[in-house]
C-alpha positions in Angstrom: -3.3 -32.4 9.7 -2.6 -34.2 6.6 -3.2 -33.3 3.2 -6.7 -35.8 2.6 -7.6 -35.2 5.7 -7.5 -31.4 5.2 -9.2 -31.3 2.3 -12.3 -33.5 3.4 -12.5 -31.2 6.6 -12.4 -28.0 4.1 -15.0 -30.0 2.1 -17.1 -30.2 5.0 -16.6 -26.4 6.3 -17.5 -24.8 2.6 -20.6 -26.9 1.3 -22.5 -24.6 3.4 -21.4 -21.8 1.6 -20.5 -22.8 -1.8 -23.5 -24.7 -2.1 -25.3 -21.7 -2.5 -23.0 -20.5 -5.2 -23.5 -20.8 -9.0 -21.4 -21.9 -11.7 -21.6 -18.6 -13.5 -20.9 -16.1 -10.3 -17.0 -14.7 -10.8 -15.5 -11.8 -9.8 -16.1 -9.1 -7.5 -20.0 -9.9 -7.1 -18.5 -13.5 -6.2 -16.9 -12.3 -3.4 -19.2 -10.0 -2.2 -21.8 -12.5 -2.0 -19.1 -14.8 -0.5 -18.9 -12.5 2.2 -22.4 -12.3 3.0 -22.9 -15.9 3.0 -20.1 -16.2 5.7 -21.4 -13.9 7.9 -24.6 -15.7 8.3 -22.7 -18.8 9.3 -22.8 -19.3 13.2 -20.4 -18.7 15.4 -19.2 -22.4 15.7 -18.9 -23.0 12.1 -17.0 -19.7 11.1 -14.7 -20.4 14.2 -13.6 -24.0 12.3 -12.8 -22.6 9.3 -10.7 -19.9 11.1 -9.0 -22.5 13.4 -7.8 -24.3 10.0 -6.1 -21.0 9.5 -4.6 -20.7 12.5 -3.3 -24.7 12.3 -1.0 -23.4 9.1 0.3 -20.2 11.5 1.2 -22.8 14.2 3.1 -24.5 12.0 4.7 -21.6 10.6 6.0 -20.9 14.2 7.0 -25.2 14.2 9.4 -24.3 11.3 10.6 -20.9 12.6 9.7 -19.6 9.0 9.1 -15.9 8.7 6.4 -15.6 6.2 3.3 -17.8 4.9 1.4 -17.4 1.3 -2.2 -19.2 0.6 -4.5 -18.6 -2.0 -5.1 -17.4 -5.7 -3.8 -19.2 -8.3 -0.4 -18.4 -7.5 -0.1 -21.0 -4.8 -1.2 -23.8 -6.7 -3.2 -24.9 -4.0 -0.4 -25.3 -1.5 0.7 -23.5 1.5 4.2 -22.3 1.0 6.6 -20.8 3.8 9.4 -18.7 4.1 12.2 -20.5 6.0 15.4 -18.3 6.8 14.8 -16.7 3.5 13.8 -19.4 1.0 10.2 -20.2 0.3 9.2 -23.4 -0.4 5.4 -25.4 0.0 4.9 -27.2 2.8 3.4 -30.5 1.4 3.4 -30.5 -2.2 0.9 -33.6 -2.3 -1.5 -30.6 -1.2 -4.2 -29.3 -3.8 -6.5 -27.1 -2.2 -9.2 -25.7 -4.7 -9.5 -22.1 -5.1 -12.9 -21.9 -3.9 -12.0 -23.4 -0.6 -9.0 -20.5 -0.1 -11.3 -18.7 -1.0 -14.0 -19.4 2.0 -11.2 -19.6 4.1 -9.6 -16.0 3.6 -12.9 -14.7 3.8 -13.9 -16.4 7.1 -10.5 -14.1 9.1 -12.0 -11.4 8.0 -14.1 -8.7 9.8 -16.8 -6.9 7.7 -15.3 -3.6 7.5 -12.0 -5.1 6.1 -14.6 -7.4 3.6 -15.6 -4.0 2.6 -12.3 -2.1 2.1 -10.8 -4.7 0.1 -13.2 -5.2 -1.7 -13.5 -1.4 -2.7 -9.4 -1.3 -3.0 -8.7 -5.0 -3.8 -6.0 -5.0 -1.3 -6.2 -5.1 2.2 -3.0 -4.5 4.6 -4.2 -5.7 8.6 -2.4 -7.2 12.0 -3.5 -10.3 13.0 -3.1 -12.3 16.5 -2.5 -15.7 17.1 -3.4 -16.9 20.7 -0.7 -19.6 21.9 -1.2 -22.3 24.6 1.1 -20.1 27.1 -1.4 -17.4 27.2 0.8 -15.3 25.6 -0.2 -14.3 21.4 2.1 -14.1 18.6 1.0 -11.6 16.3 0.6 -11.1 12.4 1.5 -8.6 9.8 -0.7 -9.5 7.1 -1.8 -8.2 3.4 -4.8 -9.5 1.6 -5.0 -8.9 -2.1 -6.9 -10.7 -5.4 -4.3 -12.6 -7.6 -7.0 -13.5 -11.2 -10.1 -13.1 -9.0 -9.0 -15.3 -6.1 -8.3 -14.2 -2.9 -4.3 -14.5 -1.9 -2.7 -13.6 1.7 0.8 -13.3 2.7 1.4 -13.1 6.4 4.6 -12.4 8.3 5.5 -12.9 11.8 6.0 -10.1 13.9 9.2 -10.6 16.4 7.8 -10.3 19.4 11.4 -10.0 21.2 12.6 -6.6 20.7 16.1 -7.0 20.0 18.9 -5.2 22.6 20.2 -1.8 20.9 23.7 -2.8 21.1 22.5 -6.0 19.0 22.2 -2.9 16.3 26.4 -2.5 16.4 26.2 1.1 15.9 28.7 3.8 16.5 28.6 5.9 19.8 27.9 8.8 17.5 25.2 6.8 15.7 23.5 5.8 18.8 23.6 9.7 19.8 21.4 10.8 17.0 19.1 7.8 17.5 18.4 9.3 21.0 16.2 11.8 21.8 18.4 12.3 24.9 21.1 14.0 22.6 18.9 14.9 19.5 15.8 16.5 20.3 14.6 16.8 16.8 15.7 15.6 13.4 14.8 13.2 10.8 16.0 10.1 11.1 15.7 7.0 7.7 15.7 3.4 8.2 15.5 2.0 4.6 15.6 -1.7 2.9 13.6 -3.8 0.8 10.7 -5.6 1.7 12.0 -7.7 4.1 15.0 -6.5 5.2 14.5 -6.2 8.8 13.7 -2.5 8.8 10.6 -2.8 11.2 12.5 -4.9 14.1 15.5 -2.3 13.4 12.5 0.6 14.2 11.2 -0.8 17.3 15.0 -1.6 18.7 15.6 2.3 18.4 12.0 3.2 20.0 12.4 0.7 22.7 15.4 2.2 23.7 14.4 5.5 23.8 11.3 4.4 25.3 13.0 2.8 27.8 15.9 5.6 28.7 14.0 8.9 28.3 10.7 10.1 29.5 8.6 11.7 26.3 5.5 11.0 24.3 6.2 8.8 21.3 3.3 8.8 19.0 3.8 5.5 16.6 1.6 5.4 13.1 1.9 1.8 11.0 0.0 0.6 8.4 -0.5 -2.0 10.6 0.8 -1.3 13.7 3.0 -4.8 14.2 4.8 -5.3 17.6 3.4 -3.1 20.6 5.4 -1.3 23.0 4.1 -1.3 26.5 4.6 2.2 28.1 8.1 2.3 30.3 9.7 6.0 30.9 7.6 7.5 27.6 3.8 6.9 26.9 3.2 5.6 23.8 0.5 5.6 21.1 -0.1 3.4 18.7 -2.4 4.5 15.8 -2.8 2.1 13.0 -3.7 3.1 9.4 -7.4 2.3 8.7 -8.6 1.5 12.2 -7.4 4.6 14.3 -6.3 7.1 11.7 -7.0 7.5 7.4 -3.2 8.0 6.4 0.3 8.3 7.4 -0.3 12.1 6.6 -3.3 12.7 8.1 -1.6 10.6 11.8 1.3 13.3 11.4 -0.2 16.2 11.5 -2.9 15.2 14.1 0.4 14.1 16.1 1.7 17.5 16.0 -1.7 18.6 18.1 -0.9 15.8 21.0 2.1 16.9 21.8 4.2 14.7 21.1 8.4 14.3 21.1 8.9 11.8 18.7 6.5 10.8 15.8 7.5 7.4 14.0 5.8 7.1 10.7 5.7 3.5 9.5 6.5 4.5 6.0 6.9 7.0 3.3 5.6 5.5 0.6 3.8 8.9 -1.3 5.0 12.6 -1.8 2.5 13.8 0.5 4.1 12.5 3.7 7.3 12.8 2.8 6.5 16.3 2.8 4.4 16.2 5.9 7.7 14.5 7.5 10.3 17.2 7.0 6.9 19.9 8.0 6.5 18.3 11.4 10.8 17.7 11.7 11.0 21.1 11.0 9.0 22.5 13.2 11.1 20.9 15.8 10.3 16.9 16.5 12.4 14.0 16.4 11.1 12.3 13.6 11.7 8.5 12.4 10.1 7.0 9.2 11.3 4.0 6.3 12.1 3.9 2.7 12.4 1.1 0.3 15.6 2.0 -0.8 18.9 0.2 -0.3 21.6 3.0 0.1 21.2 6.9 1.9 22.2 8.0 -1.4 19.3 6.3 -2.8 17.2 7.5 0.1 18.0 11.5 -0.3 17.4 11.3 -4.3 14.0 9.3 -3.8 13.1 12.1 -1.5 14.4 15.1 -3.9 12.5 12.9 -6.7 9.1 12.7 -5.2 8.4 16.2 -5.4 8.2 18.5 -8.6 11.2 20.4 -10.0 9.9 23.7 -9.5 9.8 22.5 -5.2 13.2 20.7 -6.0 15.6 23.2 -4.0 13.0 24.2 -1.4 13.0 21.1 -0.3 16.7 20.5 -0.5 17.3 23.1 1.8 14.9 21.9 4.0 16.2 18.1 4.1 19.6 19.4 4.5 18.3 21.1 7.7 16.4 18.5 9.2 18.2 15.1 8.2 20.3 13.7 11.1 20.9 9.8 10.3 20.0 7.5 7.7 20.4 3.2 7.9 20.1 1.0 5.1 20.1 -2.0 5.8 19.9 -5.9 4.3 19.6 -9.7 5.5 22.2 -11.4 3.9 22.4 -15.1 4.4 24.9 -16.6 6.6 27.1 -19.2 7.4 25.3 -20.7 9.6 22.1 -20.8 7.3 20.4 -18.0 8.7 20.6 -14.7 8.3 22.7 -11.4 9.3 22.2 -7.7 9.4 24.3 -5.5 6.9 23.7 -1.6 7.3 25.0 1.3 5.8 24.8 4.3 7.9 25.3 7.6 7.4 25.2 11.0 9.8 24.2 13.9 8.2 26.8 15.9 9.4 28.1 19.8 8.2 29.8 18.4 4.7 26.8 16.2 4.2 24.3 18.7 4.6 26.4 20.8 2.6 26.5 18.1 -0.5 22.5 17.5 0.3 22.1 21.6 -0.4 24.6 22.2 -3.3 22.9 19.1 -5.3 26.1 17.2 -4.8 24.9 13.7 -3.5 27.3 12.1 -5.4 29.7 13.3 -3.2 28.2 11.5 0.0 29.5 8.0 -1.4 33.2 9.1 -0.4 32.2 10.8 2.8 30.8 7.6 3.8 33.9 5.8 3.0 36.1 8.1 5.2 33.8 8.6 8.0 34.2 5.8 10.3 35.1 7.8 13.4 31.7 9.5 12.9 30.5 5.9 12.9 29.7 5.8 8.8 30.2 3.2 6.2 29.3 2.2 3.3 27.1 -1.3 2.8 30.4 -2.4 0.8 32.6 -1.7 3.9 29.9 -3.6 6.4 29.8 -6.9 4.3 33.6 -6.9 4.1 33.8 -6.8 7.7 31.5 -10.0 7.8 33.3 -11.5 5.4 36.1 -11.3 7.4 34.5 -12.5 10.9 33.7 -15.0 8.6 29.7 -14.7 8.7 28.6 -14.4 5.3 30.5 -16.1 1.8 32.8 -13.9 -0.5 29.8 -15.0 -3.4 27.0 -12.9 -0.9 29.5 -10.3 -0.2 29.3 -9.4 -3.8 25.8 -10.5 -4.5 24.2 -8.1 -1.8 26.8 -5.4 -2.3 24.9 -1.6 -3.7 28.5 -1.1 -6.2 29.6 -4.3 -6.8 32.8 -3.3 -8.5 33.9 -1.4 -5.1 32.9 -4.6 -3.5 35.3 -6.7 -5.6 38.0 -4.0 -5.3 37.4 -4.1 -1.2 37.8 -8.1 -1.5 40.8 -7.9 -2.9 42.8 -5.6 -0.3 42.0 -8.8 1.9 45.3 -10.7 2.9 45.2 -14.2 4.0 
């Protein structure tokens, strides 16, 4: 659709609403009454404004771009996409007022979710798509207020689970990823936003789902790509909708006896500490970090918690920690994008370090440790650099010590 022809169909779709809307109504009461005036629309009407929606989501899938952002002042009145890691608007001739981003954000969502962000002013929720092949493409999506406007950013979930030996990892590494070999045990996938960490997640729970027959018992905030039931049943409880927290969906998993317990993220100290409670007591246990290095990951963990708890929980991460993966997206050759991981297996010197306060001491382990399947993010992006799959410049650039990275370089004979 293009951009006049958009705007007059908008015009059309809000005149109902914003009619009914006075020049000095701001704020929170705005959209509150905003909300109440789009659930009065009928059916057909709200479904048109949601279908404009869903137009800019096809044409996110058009130009394979991972991520969309509409809304708030920040957009300018454009919708701007995320194309193998650059974000750019789609049509910059595009001025959509904020009242009309405003209707329209409203109009996809349900009342309870009006409610919560409205109480929270941020609002994180899956989203489906239905495409002409019958199948759907669905939505990771979080809804927040950028200066009193409603904003969303949406990203695609990969609906094609990627093969476990896409992941390159080490015999040993692929052990402790099973529950076949490791029946319990903590297990870290960290990276920034947008580093893949998700798709990494459901690689390892397909394959275990596929090879060993258990209960898995998945908690997301939202739940994003859904894992039919093979060899293990699986549950999917999503944050706000089946379940009130990460915490409180761990320790109700402990009573449905489950095997492994994947908790989307530990993002507070109170399920960090729930974590190495329901590892310890004997589960195989997989959650994320945003955190680019295990190093990293182990002191966010010790540093979550107060001093006093410091070395209890020490101990008790030394016991239960079997793997952590950090991992980035680091742009290729080719113009799209490659996975670099650092891995580590907490083996006896590891747990060791972990106990004695010595993490600085894991750096080196992970350097000499490639027949246990470790290395450092340094070492992985020098071995791209040599398949020739990413530049010397993003080498360095996406390297944790850059200095080590530059000294690595350098050993390189042409």
């Amino acid at each position: 659709m293009e951009a006049g022809v958009l705007k007059k169909e908008l015009a059309r779709l809000c005149k109902p609403v914003l009619d009914n809307i006075t020049s000095t109504e701001r704020g929170i009461e705005l959209h509150i009454k905003l909300g109440k005036l789009i659930q009065e629309l009928d059916e057909e009407h709200l479904i048109s404004l949601q279908n404009i929606v869903k137009s800019f989501l096809k044409k996110m899938l058009d130009n394979e771009a991972s991520d969309i952002d509409l809304g708030g002042p920040g957009c300018d009145g454009k919708i701007w996409y995320r194309i193998y890691g650059d974000k750019n608007p789609d049509d910059r001739s595009l001025n959509l007022p904020l009242e009309y981003t405003n209707v329209l954000l409203h109009s996809i969502l349900l009342p309870s979710q009006r409610t919560k962000i409205i109480e929270e002013r941020n609002l994180d929720f899956s989203y489906s798509l239905e495409l002409s092949n019958g199948k759907e493409q669905r939505f990771r999506a979080n809804m927040y207020f950028d200066l009193e406007h409603l904003a969303l950013n949406m990203r695609k979930i990969d609906n094609t689970i990627r093969p476990f030996k896409g992941l390159g990892v080490h015999t040993e590494v692929a052990k402790a990823l099973s529950l076949k070999y490791y029946k319990y045990g903590l297990t870290l996938i960290t990276g920034i936003t947008g580093s893949g960490k998700s798709s990494t997640l459901d690689t390892i729970i397909d394959a275990n789902n596929r090879t060993v027959e258990s209960h898995i018992v998945i908690i997301a905030s939202p739940v994003e790509l859904i894992h039919k039931p093979l060899k293990s049943v699986v549950r999917h409880r999503e944050v706000g909708r089946d379940v009130t927290s990460f915490k409180d969906g761990a320790i109700q998993a402990l009573r449905q006896d489950p095997d492994i317990i994947v908790i989307g993220e530990l993002r507070d100290p109170e399920t960090i500490m729930t974590s190495l409670e329901i590892t310890d007591s004997g589960h195989k246990t997989f959650g994320t970090l945003h955190t680019s290095s295990a190093m990293e990951s182990i002191e966010r963990i010790l540093g979550e918690v107060p001093t006093e708890e410091q070395n209890r929980v020490r101990t008790r991460l030394a016991d239960v920690l079997t793997c952590v993966i950090s991992q980035k997206l680091v742009p290729s050759l080719d113009g799209k994008r490659v996975l670099a991981k650092e891995v580590l297996i907490a083996n006896t010197p590891v747990k060791a370090a972990i106990r004695n306060d010595n993490v600085g001491e894991i750096y080196q382990m992970l350097m000499e440790g490639s027949e246990k399947g470790m290395n450092t993010m340094e070492q992985d992006l020098k071995k791209l650099y040599e398949a020739s799959k990413i530049s010397k410049e993003n080498a360095i650039n996406y390297a944790n010590n850059k200095t080590k990275m530059v000294q690595l370089l350098s050993d390189i004979n042409y």
